[in-house]
gemmi code that builds the backbone of each chain (N, CA, C; Angstrom):
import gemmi

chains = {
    "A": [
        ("UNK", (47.134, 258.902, -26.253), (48.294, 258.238, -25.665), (49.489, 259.186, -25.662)),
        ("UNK", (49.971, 259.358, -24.537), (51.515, 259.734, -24.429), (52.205, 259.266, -24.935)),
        ("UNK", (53.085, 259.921, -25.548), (54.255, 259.134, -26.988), (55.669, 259.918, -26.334)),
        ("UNK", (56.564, 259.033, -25.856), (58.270, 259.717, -25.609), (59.048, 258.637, -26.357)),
        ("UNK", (60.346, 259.541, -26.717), (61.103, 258.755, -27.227), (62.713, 258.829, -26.211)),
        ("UNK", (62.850, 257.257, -25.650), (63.541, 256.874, -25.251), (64.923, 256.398, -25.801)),
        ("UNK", (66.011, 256.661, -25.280), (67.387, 255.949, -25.954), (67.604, 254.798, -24.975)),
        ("UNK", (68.866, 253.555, -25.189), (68.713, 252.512, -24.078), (69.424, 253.346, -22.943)),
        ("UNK", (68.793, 252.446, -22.129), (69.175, 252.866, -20.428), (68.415, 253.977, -19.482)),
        ("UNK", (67.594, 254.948, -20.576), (66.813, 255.685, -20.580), (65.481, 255.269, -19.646)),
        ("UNK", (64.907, 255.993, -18.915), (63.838, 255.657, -18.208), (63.043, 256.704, -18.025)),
        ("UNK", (61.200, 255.884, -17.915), (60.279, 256.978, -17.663), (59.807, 256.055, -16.157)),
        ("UNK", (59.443, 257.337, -15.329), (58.873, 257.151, -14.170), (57.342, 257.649, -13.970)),
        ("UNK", (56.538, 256.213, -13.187), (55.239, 256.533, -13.345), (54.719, 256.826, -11.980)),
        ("UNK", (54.107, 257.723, -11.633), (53.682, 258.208, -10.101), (54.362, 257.511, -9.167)),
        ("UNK", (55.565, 258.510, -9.370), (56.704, 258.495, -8.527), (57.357, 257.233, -8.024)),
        ("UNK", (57.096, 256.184, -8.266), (57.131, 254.791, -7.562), (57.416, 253.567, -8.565)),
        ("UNK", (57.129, 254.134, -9.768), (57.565, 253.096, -10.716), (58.395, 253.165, -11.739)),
        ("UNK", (59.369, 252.946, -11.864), (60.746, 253.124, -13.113), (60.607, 251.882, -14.299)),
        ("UNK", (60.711, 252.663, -15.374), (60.927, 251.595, -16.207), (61.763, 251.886, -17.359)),
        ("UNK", (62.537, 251.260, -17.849), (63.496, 251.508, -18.314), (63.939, 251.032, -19.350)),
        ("UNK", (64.241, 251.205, -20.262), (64.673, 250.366, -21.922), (66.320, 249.763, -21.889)),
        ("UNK", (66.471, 248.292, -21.858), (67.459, 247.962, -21.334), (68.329, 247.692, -22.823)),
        ("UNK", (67.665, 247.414, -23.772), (68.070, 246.758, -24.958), (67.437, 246.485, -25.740)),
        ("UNK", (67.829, 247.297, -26.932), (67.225, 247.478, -28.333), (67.813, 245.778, -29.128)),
        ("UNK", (67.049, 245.168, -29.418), (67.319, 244.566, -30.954), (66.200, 244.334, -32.029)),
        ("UNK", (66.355, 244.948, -33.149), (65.774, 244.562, -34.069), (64.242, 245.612, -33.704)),
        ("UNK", (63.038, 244.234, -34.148), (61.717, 244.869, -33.368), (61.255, 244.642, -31.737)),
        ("UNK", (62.561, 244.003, -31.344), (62.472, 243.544, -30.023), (63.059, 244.583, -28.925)),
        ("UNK", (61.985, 244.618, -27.773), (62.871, 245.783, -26.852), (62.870, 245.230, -25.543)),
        ("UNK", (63.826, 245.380, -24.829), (63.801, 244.841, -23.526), (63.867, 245.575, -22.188)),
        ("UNK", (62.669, 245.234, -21.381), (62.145, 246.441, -20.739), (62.474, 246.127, -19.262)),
        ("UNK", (62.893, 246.800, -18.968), (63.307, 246.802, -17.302), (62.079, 247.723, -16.231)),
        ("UNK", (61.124, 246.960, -15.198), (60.476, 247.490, -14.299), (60.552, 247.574, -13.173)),
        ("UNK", (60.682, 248.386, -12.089), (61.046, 248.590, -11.014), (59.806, 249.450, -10.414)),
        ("UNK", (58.935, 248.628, -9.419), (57.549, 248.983, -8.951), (57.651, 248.715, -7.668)),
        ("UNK", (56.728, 248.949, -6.957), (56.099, 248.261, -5.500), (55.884, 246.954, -5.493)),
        ("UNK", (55.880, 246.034, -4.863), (55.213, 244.555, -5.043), (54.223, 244.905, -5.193)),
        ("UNK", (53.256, 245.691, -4.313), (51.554, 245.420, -4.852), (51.325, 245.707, -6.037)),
        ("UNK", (52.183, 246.131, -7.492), (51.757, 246.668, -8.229), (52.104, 245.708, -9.188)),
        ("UNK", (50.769, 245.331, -9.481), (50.477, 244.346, -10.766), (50.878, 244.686, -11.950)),
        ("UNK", (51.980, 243.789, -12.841), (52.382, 243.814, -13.658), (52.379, 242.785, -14.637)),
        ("UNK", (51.585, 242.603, -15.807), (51.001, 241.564, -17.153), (51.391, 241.776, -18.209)),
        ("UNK", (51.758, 240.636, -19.208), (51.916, 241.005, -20.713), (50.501, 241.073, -20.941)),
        ("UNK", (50.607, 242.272, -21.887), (49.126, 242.405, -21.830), (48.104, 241.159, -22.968)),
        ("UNK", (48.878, 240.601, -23.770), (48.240, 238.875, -24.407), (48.111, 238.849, -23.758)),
        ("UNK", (48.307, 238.246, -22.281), (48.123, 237.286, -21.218), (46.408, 237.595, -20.648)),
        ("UNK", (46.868, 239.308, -20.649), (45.195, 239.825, -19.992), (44.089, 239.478, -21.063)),
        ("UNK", (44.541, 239.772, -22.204), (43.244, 239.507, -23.629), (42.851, 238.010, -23.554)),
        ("UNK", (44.059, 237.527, -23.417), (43.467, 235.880, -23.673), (42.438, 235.414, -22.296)),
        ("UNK", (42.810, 236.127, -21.249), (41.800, 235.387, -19.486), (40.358, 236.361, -20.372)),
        ("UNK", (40.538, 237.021, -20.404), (39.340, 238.234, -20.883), (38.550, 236.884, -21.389)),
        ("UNK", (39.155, 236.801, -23.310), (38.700, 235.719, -23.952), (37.797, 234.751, -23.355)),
        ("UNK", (38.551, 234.363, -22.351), (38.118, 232.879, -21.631), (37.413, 233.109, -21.024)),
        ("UNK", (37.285, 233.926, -19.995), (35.932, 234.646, -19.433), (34.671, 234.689, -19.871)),
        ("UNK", (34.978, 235.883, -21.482), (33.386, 235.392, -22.567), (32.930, 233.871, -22.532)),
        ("UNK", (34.045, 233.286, -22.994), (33.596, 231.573, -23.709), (33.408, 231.428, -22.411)),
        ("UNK", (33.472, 231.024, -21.393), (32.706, 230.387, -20.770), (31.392, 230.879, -20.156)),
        ("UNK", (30.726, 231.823, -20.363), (29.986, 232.780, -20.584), (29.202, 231.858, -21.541)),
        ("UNK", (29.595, 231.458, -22.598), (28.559, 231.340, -23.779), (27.659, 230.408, -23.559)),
        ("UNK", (26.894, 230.181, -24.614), (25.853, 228.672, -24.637), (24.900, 228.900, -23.391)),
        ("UNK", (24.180, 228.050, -23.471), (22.736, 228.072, -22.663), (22.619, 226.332, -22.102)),
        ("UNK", (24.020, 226.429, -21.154), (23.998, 224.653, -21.009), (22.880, 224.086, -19.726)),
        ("UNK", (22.476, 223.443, -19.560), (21.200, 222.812, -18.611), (22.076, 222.209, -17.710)),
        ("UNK", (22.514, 222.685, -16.698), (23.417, 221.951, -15.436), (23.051, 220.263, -15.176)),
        ("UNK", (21.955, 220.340, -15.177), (21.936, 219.235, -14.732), (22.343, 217.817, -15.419)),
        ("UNK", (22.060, 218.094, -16.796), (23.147, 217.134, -17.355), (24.367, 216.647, -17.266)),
        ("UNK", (25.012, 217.946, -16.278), (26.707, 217.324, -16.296), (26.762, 217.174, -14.795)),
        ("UNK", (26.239, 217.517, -13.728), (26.736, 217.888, -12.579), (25.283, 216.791, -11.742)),
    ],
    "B": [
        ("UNK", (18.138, 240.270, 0.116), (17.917, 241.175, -1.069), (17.719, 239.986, -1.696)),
        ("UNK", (16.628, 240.008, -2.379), (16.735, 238.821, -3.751), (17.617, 238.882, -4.816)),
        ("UNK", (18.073, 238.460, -5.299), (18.742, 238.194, -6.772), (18.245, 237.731, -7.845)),
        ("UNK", (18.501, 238.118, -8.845), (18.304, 237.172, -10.136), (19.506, 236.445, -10.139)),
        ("UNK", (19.567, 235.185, -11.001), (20.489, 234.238, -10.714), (20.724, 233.711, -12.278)),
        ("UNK", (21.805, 233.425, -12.479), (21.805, 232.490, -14.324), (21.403, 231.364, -14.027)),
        ("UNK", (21.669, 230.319, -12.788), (21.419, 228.857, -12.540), (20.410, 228.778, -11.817)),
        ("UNK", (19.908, 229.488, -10.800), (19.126, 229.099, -9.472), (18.438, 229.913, -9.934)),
        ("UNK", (17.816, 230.555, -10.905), (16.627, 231.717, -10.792), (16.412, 232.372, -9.510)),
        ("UNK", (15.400, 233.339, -8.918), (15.402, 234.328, -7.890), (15.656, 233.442, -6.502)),
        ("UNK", (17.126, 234.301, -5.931), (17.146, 233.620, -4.374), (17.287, 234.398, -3.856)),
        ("UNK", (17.329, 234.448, -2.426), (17.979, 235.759, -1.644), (19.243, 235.790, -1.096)),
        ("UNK", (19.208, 236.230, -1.116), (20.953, 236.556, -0.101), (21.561, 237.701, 0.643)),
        ("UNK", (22.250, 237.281, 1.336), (22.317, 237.902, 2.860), (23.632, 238.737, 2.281)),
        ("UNK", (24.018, 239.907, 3.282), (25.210, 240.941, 3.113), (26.647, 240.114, 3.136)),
        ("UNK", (26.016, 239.543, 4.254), (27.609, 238.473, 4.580), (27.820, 237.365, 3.658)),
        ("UNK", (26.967, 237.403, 2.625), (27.783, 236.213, 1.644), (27.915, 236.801, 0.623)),
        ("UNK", (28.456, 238.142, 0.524), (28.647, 238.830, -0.744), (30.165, 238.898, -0.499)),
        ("UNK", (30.650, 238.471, -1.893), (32.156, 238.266, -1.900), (32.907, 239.666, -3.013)),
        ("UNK", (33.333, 240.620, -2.755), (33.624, 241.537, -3.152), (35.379, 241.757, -4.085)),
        ("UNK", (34.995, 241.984, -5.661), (36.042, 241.534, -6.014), (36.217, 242.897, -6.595)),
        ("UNK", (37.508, 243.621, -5.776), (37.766, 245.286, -6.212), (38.130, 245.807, -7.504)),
        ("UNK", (38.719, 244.536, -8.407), (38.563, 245.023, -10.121), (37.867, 244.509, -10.769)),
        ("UNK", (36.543, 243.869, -10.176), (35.760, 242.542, -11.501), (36.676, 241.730, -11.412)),
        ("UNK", (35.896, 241.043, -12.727), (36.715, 239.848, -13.212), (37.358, 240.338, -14.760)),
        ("UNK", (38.572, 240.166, -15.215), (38.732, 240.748, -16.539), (37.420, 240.356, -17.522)),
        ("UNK", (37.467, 241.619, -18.016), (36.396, 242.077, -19.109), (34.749, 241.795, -18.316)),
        ("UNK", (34.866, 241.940, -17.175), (33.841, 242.691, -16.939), (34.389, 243.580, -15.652)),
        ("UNK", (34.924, 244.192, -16.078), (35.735, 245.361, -14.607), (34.311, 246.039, -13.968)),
        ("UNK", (33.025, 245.967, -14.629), (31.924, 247.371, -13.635), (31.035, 245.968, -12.644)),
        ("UNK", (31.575, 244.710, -12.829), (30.588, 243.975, -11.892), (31.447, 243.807, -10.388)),
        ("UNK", (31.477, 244.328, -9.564), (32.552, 243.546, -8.120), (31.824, 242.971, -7.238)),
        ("UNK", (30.152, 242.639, -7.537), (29.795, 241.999, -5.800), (29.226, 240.844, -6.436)),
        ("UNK", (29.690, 239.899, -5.890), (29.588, 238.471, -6.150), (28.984, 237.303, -4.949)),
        ("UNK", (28.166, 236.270, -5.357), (28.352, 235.231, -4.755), (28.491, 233.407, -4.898)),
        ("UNK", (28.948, 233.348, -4.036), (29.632, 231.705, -4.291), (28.240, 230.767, -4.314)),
        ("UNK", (27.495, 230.204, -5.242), (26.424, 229.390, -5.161), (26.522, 228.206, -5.399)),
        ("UNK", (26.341, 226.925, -4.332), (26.988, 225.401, -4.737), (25.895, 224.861, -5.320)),
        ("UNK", (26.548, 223.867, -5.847), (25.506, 222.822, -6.891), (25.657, 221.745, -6.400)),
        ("UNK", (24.959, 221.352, -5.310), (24.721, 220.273, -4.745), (25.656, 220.065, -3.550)),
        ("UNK", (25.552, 219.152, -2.371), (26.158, 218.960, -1.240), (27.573, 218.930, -1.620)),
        ("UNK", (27.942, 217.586, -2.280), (29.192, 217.625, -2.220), (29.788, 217.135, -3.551)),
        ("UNK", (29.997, 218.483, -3.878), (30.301, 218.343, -5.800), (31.379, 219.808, -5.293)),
        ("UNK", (32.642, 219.127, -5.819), (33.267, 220.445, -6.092), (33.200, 221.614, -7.058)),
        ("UNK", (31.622, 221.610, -7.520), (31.470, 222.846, -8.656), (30.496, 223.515, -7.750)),
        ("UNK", (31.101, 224.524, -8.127), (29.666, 226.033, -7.749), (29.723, 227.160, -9.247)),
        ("UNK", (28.726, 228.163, -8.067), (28.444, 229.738, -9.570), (28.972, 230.636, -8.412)),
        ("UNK", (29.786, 231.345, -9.814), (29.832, 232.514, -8.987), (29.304, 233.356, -9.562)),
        ("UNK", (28.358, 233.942, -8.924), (27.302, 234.968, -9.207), (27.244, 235.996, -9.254)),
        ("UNK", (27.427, 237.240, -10.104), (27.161, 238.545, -10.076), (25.787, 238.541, -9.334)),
        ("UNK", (25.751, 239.594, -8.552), (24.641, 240.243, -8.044), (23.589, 241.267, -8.491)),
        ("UNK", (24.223, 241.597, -9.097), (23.590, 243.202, -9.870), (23.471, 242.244, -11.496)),
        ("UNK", (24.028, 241.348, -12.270), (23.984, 240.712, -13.252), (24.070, 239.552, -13.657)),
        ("UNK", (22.595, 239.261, -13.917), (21.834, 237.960, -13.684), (22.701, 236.966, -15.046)),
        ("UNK", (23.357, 237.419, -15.942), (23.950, 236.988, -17.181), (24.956, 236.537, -16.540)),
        ("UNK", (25.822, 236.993, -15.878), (27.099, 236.918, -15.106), (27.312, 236.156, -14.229)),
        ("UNK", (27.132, 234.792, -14.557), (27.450, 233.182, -13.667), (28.126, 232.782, -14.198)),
        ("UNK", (29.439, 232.359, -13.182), (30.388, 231.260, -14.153), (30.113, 229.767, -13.427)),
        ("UNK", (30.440, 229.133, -14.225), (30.583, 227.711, -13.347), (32.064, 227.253, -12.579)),
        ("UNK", (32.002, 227.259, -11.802), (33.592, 227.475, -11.073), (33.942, 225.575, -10.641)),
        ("UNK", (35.104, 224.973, -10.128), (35.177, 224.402, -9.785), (36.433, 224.412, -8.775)),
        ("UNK", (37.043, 223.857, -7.837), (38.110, 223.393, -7.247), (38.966, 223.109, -8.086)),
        ("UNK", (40.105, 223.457, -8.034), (40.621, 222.705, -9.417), (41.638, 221.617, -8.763)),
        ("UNK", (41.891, 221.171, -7.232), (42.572, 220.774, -6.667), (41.956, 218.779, -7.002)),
        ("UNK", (40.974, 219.050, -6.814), (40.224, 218.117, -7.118), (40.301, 216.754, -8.200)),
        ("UNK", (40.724, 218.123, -8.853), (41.266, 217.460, -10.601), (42.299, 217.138, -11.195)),
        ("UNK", (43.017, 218.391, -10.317), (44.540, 218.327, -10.701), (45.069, 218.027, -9.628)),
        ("UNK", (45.567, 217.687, -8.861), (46.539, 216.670, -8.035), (47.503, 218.038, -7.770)),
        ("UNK", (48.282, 217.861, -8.666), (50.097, 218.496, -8.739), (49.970, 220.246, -8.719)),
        ("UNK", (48.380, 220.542, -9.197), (48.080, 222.046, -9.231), (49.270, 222.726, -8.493)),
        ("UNK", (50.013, 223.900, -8.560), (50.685, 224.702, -8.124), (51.190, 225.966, -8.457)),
        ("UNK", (50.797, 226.820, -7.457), (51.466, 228.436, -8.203), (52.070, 229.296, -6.737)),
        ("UNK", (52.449, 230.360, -6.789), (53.004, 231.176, -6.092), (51.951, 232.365, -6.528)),
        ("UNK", (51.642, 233.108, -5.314), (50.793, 233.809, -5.277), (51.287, 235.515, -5.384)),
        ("UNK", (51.340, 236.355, -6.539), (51.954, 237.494, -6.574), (52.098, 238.217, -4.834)),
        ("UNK", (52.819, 239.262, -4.705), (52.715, 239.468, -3.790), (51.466, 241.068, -4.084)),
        ("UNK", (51.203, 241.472, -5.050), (50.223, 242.657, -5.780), (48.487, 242.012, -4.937)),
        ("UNK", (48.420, 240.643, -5.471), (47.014, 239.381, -4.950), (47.130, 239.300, -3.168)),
        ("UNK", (48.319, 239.346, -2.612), (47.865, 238.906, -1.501), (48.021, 240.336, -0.689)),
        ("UNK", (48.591, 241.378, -0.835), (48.108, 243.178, -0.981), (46.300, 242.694, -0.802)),
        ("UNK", (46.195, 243.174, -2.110), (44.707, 243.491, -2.484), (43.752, 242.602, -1.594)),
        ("UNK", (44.168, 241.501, -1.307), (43.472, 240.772, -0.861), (43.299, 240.336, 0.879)),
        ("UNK", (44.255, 241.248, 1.288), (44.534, 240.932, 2.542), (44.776, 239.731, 3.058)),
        ("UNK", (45.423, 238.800, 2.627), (45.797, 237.723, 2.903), (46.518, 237.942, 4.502)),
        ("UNK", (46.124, 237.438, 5.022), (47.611, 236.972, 6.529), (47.399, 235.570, 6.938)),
        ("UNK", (46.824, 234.919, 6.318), (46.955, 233.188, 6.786), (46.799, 232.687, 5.296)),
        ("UNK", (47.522, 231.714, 4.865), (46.623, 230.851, 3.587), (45.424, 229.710, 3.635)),
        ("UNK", (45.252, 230.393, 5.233), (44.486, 228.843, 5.697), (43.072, 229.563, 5.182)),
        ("UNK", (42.962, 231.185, 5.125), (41.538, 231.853, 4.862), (41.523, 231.772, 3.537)),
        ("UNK", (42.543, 231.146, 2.430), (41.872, 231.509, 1.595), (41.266, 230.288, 0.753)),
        ("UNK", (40.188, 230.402, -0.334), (39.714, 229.002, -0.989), (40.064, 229.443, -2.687)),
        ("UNK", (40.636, 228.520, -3.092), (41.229, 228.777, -4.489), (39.995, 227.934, -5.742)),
        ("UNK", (39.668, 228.682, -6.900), (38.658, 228.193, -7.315), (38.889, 228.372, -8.838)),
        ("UNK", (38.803, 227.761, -10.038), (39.078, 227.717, -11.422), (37.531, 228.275, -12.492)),
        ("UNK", (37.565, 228.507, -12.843), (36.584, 228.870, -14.129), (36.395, 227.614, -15.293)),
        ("UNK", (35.488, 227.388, -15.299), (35.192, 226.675, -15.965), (34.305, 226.440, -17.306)),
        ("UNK", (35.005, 226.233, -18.389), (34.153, 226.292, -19.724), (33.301, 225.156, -20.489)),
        ("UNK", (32.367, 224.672, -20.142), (31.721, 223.939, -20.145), (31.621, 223.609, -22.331)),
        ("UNK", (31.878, 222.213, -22.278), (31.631, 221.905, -23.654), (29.903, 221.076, -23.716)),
        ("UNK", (30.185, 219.777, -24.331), (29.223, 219.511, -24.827), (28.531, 218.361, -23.315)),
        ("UNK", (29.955, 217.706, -22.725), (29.228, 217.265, -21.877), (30.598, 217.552, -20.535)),
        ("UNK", (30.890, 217.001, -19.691), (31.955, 217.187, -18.317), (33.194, 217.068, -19.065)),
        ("UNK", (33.021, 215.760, -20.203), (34.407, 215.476, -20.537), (35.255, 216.807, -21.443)),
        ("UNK", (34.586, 217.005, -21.853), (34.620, 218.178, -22.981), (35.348, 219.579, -22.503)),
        ("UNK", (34.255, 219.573, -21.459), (34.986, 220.883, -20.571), (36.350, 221.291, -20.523)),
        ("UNK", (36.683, 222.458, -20.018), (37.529, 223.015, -19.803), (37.951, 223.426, -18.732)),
        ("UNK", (39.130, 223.899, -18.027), (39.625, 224.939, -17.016), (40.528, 225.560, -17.255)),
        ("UNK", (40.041, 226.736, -16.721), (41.062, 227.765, -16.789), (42.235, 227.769, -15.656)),
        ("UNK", (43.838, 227.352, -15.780), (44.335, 227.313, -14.728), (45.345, 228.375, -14.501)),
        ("UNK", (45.042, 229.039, -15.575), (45.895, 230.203, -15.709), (45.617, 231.243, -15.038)),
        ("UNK", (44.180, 231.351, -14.784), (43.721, 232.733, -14.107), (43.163, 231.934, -13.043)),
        ("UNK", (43.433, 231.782, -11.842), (42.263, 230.963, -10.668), (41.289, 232.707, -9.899)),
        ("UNK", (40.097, 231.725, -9.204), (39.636, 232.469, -8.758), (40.191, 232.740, -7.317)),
        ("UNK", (40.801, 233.687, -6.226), (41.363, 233.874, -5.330), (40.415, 234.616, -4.142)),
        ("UNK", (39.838, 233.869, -3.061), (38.905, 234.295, -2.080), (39.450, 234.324, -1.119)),
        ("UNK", (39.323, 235.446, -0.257), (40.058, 235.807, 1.028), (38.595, 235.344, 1.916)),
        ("UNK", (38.517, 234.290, 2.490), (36.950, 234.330, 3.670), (37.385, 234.816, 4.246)),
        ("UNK", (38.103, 235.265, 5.055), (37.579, 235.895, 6.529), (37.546, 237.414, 5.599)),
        ("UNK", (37.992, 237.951, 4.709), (37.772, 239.514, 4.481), (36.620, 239.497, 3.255)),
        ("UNK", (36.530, 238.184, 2.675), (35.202, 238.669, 1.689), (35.498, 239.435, 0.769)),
        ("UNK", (37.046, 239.394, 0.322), (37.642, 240.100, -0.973), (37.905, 238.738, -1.905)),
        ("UNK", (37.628, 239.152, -3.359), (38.134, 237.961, -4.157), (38.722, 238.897, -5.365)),
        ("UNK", (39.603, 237.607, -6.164), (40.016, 238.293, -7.336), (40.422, 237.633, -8.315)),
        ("UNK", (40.366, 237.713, -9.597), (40.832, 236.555, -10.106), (42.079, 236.528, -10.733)),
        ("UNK", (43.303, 235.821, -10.096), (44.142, 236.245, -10.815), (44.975, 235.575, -11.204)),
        ("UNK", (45.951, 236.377, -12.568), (46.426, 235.876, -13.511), (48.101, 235.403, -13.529)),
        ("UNK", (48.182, 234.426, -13.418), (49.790, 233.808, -13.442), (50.591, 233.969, -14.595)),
        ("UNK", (51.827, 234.826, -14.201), (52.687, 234.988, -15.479), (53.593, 233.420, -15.378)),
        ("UNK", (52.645, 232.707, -16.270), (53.562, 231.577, -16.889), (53.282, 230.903, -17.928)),
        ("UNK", (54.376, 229.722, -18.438), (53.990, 228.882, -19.378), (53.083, 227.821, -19.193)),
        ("UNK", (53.253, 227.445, -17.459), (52.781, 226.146, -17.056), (51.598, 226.128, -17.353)),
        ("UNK", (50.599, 226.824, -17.040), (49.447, 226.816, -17.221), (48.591, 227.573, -18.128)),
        ("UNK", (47.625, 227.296, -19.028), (47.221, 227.897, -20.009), (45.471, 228.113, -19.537)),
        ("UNK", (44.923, 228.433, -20.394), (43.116, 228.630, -19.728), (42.118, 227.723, -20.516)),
        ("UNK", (42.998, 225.768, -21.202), (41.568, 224.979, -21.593), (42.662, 223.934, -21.521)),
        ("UNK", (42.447, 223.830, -19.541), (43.027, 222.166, -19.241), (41.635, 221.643, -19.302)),
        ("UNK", (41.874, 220.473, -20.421), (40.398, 219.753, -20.349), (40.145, 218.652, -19.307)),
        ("UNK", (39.102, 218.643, -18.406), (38.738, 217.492, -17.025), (39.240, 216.373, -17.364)),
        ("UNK", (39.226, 215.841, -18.750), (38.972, 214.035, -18.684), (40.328, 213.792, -18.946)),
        ("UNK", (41.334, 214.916, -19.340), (42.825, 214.476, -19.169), (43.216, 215.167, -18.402)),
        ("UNK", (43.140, 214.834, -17.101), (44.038, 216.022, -16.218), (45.143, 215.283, -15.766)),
        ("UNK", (45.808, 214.021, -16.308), (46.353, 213.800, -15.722), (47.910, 214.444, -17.042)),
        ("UNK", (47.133, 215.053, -17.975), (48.159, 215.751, -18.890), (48.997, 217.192, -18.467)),
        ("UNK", (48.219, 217.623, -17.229), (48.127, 218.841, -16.794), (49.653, 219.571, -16.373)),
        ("UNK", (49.797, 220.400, -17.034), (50.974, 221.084, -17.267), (52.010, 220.888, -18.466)),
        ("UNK", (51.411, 220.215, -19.408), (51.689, 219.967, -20.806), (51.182, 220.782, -21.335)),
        ("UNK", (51.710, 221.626, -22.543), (51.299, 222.558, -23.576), (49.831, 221.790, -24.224)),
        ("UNK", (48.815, 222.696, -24.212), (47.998, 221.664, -25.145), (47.092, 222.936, -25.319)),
    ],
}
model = gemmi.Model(1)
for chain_id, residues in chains.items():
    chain = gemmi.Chain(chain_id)
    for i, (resn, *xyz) in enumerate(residues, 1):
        res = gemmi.Residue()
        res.name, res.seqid = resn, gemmi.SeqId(i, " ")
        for name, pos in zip(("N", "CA", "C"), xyz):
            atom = gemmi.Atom()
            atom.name, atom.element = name, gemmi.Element(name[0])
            atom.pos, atom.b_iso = gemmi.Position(*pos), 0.0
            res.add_atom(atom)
        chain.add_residue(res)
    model.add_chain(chain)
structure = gemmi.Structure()
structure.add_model(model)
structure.setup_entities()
C-alpha cells in the first residue's frame, strides 16, 4: 500500500480525474472530500463487506425449492 | 451450450440469454456470465445462474412485488456501466436469503440486482443509504424501511 501524509485541505489525485481531499481532522475522525467522474463508483467500504456477506448467506444451505415456491 | 445448474440440473442455453455482469457480483468478481432462470409461470422468483458455476445460483425475486413503496435513485456510475437510455429496458431484481420456510426469508434491498434487456448487461448494485439494509424479511414487508 501507498502511504502519504496529508495536512487538511491537502489533496491526492488519482488518474488524473479524481481529487480527494482531507477536509477536516477531528479526533480519530477524518473528513474526506471526493471529486470524480459520475461513472466512478464510490462506497464505504462496510457497505461493500456487508452485500459481499449477504451474497455468501444466501449462498448457504441446501434448501429444496419446492417447499417454498 | 448446456449448463450445469444449482436448481434445474443440466439445461441448455442459448447466447442471447446470457446476461453479462462486467464486475460479478461482490465477492465473486471472476463469475460475469449469467442467466435469469424462472420458477414457474407466474411467481415473481427466479435463479440467477452462473454459467461457468454450477454452485453460483441465487434465488432472486422482484422486490416490487413485496414492497409496494420500494424506491431508490439509480447512481449515475450503474446507469454508465450499464447503458441505460430508457428505464423502460430495465428489470430490477433483489437477492434473496432463504430461511427455514418463505416467511423466514430474507431480501436484500440494499444491493438490487440491475438488468439492462435490451444490452444484456447486469449489475448488482449497491445503495449508499440508511433506508435499506440486506434482511428485509417477506412476511413483514409492510415494516419496510424501518431499521431492523
Amino acid at each position: 500500500m501507498l502511504v502519504l501524509t496529508r495536512r487538511r485541505n491537502e489533496s491526492v489525485i488519482l488518474n488524473e480525474n479524481i481529487e480527494i481531499t482531507i477536509l477536516e481532522i477531528d479526533g480519530d475522525q477524518v473528513k474526506v472530500g471526493i471529486k470524480a467522474p459520475k461513472e466512478v463508483e464510490i462506497l464505504r467500504k462496510e457497505i461493500m463487506v456487508k452485500i459481499e456477506e449477504e451474497n455468501m448467506n444466501a449462498l448457504k444451505g441446501n434448501h429444496d425449492l419446492k417447499k417454498f415456491f | 451450450m448446456n449448463i450445469k445448474t444449482r436448481y434445474h440440473e443440466e439445461i441448455e442455453v442459448s447466447k442471447e440469454d446470457i446476461i453479462y455482469f462486467g464486475s460479478g457480483i461482490p465477492g465473486f468478481p471472476e463469475d460475469k456470465e449469467f442467466i435469469n432462470l424462472p420458477l414457474g409461470m407466474d411467481s415473481s422468483f427466479s435463479i440467477l445462474q452462473s454459467i461457468n458455476n454450477e454452485e453460483l445460483g441465487f434465488v432472486i425475486a422482484e422486490p416490487f412485488s413485496f414492497f409496494k413503496e420500494y424506491e431508490f435513485d439509480l447512481d449515475e456510475s450503474v446507469i454508465t456501466q450499464l447503458k441505460i437510455k430508457d428505464k423502460t429496458d430495465i428489470i430490477i431484481y433483489s437477492i434473496v436469503t432463504l430461511g427455514d420456510s418463505l416467511a423466514t426469508s430474507t431480501v436484500n434491498l440494499q444491493a438490487p440486482i440491475i438488468i439492462n434487456k435490451r444490452e444484456s448487461l447486469g449489475k448488482q448494485a449497491i445503495l449508499n443509504t440508511d433506508k435499506y439494509h440486506t434482511k428485509h424479511v417477506l412476511a413483514t414487508k409492510k415494516q419496510m424501511g424501518q431499521e431492523g
